[in-house]
C-alpha positions as CSV (number, residue, x, y, z in Angstrom):
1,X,48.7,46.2,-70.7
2,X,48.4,43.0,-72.7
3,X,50.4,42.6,-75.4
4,X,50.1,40.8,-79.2
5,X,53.0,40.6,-81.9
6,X,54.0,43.5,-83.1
7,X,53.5,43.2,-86.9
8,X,49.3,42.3,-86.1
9,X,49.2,45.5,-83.8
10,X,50.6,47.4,-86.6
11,X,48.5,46.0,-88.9
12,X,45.1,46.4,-86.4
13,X,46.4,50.1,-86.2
14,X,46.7,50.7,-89.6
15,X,43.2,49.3,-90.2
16,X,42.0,51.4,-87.2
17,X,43.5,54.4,-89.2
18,X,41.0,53.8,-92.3
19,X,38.2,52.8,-90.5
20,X,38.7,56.4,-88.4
21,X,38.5,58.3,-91.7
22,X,34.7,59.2,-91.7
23,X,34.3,62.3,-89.7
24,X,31.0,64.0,-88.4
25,X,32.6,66.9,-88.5
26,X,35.5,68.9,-89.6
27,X,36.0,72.1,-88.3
28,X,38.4,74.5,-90.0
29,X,38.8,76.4,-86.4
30,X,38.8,76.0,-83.1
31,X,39.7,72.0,-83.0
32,X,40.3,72.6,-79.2
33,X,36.3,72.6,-79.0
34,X,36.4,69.4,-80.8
35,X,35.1,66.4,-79.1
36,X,36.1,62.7,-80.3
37,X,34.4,59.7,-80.0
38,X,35.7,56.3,-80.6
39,X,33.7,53.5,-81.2
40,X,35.4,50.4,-80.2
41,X,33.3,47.2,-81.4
42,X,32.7,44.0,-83.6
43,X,32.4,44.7,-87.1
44,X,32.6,41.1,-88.5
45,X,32.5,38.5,-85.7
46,X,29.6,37.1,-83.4
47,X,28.7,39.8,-81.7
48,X,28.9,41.9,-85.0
49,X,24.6,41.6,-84.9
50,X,24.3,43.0,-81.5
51,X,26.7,45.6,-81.4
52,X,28.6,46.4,-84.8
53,X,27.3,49.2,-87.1
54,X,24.0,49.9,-85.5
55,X,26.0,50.8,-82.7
56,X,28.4,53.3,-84.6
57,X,25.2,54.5,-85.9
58,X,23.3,54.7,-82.4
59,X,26.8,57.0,-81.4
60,X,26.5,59.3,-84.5
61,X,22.8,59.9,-84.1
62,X,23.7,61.3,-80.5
63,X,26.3,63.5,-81.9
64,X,24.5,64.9,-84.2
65,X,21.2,65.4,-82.4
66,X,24.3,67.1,-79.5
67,X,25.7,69.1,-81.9
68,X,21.8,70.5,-83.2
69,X,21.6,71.6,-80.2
70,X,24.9,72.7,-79.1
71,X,26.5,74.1,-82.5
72,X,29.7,75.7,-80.8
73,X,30.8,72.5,-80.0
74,X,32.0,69.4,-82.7
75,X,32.1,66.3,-82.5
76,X,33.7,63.5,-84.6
77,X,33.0,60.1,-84.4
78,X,35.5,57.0,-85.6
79,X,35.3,53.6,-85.2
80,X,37.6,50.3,-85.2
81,X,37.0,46.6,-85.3
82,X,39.0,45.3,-82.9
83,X,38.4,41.3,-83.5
84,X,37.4,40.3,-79.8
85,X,41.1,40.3,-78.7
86,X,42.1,42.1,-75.5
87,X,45.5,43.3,-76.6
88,X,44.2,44.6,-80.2
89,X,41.2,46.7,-78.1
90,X,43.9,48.2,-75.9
91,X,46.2,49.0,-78.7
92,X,44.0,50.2,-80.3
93,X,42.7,52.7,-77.9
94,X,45.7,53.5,-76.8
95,X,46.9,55.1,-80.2
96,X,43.5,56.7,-80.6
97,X,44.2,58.4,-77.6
98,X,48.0,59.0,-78.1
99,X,47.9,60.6,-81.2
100,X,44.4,61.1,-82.5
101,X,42.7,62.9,-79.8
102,X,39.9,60.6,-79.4
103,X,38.3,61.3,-75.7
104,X,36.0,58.6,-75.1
105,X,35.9,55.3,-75.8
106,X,32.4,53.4,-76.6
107,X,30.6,49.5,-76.7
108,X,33.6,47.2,-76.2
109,X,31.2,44.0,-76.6
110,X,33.9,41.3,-74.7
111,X,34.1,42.0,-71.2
112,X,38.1,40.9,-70.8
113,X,38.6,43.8,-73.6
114,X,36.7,46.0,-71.7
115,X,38.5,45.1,-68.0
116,X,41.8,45.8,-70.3
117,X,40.5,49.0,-71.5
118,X,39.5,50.4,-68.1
119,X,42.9,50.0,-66.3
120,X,44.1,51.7,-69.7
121,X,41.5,54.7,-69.4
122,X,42.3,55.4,-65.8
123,X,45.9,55.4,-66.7
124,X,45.3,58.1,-69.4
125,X,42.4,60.0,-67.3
126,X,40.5,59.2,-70.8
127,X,36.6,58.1,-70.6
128,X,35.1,54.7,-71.1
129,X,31.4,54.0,-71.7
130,X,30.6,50.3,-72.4
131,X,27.5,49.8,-73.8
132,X,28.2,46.4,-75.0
133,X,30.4,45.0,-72.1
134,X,27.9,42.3,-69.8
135,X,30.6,41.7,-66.5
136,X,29.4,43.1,-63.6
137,X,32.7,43.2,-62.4
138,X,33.3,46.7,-63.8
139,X,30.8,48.5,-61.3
140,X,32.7,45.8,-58.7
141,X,35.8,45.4,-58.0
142,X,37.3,46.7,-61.2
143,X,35.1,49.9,-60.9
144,X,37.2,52.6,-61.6
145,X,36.6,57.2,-61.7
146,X,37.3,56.8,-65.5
147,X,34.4,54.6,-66.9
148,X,30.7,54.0,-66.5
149,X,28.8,50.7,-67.5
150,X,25.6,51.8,-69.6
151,X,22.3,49.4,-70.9
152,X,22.9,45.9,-69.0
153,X,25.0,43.7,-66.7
154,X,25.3,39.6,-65.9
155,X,23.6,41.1,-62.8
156,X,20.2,42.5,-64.0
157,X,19.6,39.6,-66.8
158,X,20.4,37.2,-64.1
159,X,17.9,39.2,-61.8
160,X,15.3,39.9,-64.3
161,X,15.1,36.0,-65.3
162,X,16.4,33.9,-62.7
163,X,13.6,35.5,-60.4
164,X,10.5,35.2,-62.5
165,X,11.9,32.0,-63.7
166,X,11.8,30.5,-60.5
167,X,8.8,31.9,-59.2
168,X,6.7,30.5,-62.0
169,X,7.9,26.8,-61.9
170,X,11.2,26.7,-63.0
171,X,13.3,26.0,-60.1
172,X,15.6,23.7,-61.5
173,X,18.4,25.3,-63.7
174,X,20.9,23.9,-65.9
175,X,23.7,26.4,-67.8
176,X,25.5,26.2,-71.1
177,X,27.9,29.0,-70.7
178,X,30.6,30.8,-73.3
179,X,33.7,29.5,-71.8
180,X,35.5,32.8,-70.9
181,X,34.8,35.9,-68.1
182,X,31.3,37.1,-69.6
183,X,30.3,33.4,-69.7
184,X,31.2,32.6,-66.3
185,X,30.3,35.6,-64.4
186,X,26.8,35.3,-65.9
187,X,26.6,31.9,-64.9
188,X,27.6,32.5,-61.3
189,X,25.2,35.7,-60.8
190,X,22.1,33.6,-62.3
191,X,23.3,30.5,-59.9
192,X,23.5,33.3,-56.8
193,X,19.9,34.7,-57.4
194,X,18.3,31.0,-58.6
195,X,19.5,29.4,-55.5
196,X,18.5,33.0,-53.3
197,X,15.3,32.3,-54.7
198,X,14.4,29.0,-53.7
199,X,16.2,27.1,-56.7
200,X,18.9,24.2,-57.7
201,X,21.6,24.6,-60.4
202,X,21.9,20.8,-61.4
203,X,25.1,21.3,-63.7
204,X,26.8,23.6,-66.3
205,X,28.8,23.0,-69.1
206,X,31.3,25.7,-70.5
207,X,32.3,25.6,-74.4
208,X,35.1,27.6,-75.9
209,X,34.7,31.0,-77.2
210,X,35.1,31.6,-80.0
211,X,35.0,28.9,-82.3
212,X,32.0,26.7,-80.8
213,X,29.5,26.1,-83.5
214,X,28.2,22.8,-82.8
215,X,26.2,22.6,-79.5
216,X,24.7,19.4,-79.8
217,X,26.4,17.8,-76.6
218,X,26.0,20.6,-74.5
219,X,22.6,20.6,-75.2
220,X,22.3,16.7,-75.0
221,X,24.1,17.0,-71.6
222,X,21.3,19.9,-70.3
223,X,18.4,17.8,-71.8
224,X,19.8,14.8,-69.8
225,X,20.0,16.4,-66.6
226,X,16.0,17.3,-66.1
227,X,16.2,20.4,-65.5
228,X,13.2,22.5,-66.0
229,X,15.3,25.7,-67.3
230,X,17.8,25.5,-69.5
231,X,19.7,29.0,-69.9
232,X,22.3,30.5,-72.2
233,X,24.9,32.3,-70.7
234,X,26.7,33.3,-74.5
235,X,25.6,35.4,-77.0
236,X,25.4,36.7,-80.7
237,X,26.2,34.0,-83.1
238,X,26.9,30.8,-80.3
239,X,23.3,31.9,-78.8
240,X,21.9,31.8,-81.7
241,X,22.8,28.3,-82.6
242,X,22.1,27.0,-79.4
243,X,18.7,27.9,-79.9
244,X,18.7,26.9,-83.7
245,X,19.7,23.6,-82.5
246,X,17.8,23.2,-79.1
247,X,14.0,23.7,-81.7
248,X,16.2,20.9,-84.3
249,X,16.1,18.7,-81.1
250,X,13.0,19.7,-79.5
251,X,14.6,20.8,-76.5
252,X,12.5,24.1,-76.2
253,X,9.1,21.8,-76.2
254,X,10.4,19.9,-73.3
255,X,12.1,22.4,-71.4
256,X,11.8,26.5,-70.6
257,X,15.0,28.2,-72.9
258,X,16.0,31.5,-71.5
259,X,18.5,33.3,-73.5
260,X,20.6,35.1,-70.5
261,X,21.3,38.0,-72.9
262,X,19.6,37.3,-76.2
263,X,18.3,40.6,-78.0
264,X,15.5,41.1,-80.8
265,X,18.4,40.9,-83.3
266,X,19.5,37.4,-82.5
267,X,15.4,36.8,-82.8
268,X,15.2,38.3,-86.2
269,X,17.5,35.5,-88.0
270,X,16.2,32.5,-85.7
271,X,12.7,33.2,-87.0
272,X,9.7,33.1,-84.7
273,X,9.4,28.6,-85.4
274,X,12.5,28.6,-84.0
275,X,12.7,31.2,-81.2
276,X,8.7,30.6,-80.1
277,X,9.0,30.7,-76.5
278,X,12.2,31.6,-75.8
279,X,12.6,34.0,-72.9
280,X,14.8,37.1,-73.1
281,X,15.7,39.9,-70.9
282,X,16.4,43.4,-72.4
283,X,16.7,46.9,-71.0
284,X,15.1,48.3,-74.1
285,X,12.2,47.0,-76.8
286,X,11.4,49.3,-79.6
287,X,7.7,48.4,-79.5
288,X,7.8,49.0,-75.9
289,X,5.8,52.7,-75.4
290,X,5.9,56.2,-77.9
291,X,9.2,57.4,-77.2
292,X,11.2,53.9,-78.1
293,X,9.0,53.5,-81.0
294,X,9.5,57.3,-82.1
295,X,13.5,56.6,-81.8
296,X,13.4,53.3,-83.3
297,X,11.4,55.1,-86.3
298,X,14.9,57.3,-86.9
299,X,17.4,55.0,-86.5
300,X,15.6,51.8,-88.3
301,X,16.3,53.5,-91.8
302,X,20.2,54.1,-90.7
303,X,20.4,50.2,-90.4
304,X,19.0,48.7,-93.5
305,X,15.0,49.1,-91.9
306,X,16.3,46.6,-89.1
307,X,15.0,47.7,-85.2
308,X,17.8,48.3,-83.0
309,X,18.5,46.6,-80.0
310,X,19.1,47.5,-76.1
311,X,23.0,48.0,-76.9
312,X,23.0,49.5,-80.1
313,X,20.3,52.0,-79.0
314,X,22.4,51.8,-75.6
315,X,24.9,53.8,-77.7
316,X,22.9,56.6,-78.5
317,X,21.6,57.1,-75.0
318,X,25.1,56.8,-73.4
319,X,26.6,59.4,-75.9
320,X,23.9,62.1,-75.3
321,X,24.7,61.5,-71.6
322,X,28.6,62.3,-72.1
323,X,27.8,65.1,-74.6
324,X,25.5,66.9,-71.8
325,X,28.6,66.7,-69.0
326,X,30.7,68.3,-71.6
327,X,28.3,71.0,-72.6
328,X,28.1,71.8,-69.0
329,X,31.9,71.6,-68.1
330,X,33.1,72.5,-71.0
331,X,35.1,71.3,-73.9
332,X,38.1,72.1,-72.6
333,X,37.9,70.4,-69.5
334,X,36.2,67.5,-70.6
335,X,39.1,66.9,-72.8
336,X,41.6,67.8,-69.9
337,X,40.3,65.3,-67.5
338,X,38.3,62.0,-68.1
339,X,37.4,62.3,-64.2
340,X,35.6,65.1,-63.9
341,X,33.5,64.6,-67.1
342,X,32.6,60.8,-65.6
343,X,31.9,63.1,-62.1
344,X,29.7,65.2,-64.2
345,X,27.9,62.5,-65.6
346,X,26.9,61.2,-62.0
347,X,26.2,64.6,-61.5
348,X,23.2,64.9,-64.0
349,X,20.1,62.3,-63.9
350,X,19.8,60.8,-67.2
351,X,16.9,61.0,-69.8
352,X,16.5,60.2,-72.9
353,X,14.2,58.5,-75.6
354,X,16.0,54.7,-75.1
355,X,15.5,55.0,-71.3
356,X,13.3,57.3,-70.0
357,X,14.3,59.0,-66.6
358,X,17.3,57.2,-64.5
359,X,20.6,57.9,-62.7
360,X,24.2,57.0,-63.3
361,X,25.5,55.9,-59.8
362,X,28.6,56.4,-58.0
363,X,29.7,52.9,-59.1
364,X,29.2,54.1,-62.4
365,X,26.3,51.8,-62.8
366,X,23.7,53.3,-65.2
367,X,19.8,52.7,-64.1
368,X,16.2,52.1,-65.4
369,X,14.1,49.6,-65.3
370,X,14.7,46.1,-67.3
371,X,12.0,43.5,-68.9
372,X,11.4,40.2,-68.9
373,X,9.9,39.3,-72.8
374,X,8.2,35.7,-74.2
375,X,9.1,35.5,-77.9
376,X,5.9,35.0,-80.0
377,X,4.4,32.5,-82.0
378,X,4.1,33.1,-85.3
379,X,0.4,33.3,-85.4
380,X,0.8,36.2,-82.4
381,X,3.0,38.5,-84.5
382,X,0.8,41.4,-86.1
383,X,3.7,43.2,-88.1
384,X,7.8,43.0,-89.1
385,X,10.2,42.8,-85.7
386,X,6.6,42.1,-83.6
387,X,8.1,39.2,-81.6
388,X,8.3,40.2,-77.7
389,X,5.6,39.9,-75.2
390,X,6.3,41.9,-72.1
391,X,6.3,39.3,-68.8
392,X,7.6,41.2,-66.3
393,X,8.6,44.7,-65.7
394,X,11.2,45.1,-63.1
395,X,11.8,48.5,-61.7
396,X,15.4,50.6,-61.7
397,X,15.9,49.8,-57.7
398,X,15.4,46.5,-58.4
399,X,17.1,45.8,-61.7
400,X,21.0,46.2,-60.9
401,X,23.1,44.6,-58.1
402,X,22.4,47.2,-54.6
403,X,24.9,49.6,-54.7
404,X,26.4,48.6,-51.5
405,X,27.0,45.0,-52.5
406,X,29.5,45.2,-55.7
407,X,32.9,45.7,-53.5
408,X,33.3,48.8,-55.6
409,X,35.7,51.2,-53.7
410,X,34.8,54.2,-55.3
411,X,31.3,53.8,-52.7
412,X,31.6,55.1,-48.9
413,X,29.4,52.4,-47.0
């Protein structure tokens, strides 16, 4: 476990504690047939857009659509900022699980909290589901029987971009990449399936995380090297400057900007001037067929009348998937072992509204297919949050990293 001063962690815990206060339910009886949910995520920092509420609100929509249709069972939902720090995440969680009965743990947008968190979980025989987490190191290496790894990975934006990048002129790459394990990882799967495909990397440059809010020289440095694709391995707030500043330099006229995990929320304050062009991978569009428009129609007025994106959405289909292992264990044994409810889940193909039809693998990789979007011009977009045209479709099978080819020991080769 990592560890952070002790009068911040009680501090963090005590905040925690408030935050955890608003219940979907409160059951006067039976609080052994009482699931909890804890929603671990970024309230107020940069990946607060992509993640933060929307996501707590993504979870409670599942519980409550669960709970419709399951009424013996409760669930309570409770969330915590946990300020991008490993140690506070895992301290966090920890007490949620020590002595407020939480059961599974949700989002986790920074993939070193999320490594931290899994070692914790499997410890504990708890449940993790990150929905926000990008490393594709947790259905590697670090895969583990006590989590699963819902919505996206550096693998599948790296596969969804780097591919069609490259096979439509842009076989010369250059990276600007948040200087920590999400950064880096994305950056090496891109370089892995750019170079598979036929094309260079001609440099990277890493910038600290967090904190970076001038990009100027790391975009100066990309412009310089003549690369034909510049792409942003960061997200939230620093890829949202990058690209602010790239259109202030004309850098996207000159060159093809791919944000490596850029979502229609980071979009929404760039404006379409700005983000014209811009290419962006996403495992969910709320425009994108009935279904995701029907869903986004719910949740849009539980978020201010914003769209949700691929992770907050994530949230709600990741949820209903844990919910449906519990209903078909049971309460008492989901709550009695974290592995069995995860064996459940890989038990039971997934479906849902976010989605459609997929399968959570024995890596604990979840599936479906992934897109490849153009932002619009201005003069293309027909009504608010109209700013993606599809490019590419590519299929489940083809999205993720093959099973056999993540070292992850929980598969028999």
């Amino acid at each position: 476990m990592l560890n952070s001063p002790a009068p911040r962690r009680r501090q963090f815990l005590a905040g925690a504690a408030s935050l955890g206060a608003t219940f979907l339910a409160r059951p006067a009886r039976a609080q052994e047939q009482t699931i909890r949910i804890g929603v671990l995520t970024d309230l107020n920092g940069p990946y607060a857009a992509n993640t933060g509420r929307p996501s707590v609100v993504g979870t409670r929509m599942a519980a409550e659509d669960f709970m419709q249709a399951n009424p013996g069972i409760k669930v309570e939902v409770i969330e915590a900022e946990f300020q991008l720090k490993p140690d506070i995440a895992v301290a966090i969680a920890r007490e949620w699980f020590d002595t407020k009965g939480v059961d599974m743990v949700i989002d986790v947008p920074l993939s070193s909290a999320a490594l931290a968190v899994a070692g914790m979980v499997r410890e504990k025989d708890k449940v993790a589901m990150f929905t926000g987490t990008a490393s594709s190191l947790l259905t590697g290496k670090e895969c583990g029987p006590n989590h699963v790894h819902w919505v996206y990975d550096t693998w599948s934006v790296s596969a969804s971009s780097g591919r069609a990048l490259v096979a439509d002129g842009g076989d010369t790459w250059f990276f600007i990449l948040a200087d920590y394990a999400f950064g880096h990882s994305l950056a090496n799967d891109t370089t892995a399936i750019v170079e598979k495909a036929g094309g260079r990397v001609l440099g990277r440059v890493a910038t600290p995380f967090p904190g970076t809010t001038d990009f100027s020289a790391a975009l100066v440095q990309a412009q310089a090297s003549g690369a034909k694709v510049i792409a942003l391995a960061n997200g939230g707030s620093d890829t949202i400057n990058c690209v602010k500043q790239a259109a202030e330099f004309g850098i996207n006229k000159k060159h093809r900007l791919v944000a490596m995990t850029s979502t229609i929320t980071d979009v929404h304050p760039l404006g379409l001037q700005a983000a014209e062009g811009l290419s962006v991978s996403e495992a969910f569009y709320w425009n994108l067929n009935d279904a995701t428009r029907a869903f986004s129609a719910r949740m849009s007025p539980r978020i201010g009348g914003a769209k949700p994106n691929g992770l907050q959405a994530g949230n709600y289909s990741a949820t209903l998937h844990y919910l449906k292992a519990v209903a078909a264990l049971g309460p008492a044994q989901a709550k009695a072992s974290g592995r069995a409810a995860i064996a459940q889940m890989k038990a039971t193909p997934t479906d849902d509204p976010v989605f459609g039809k997929g399968e959570l693998r024995p890596d604990g990789r979840k599936t479906h297919p992934f897109y490849l979007f153009r932002v619009k011009a201005p003069s293309e977009s027909k009504q608010p949050w109209d700013y993606f045209d599809l490019v590419r479709t590519i299929p489940a099978d083809q999205a993720f990293r093959p099973l056999n080819d993540g070292g992850c020991p929980l598969v028999k080769v």
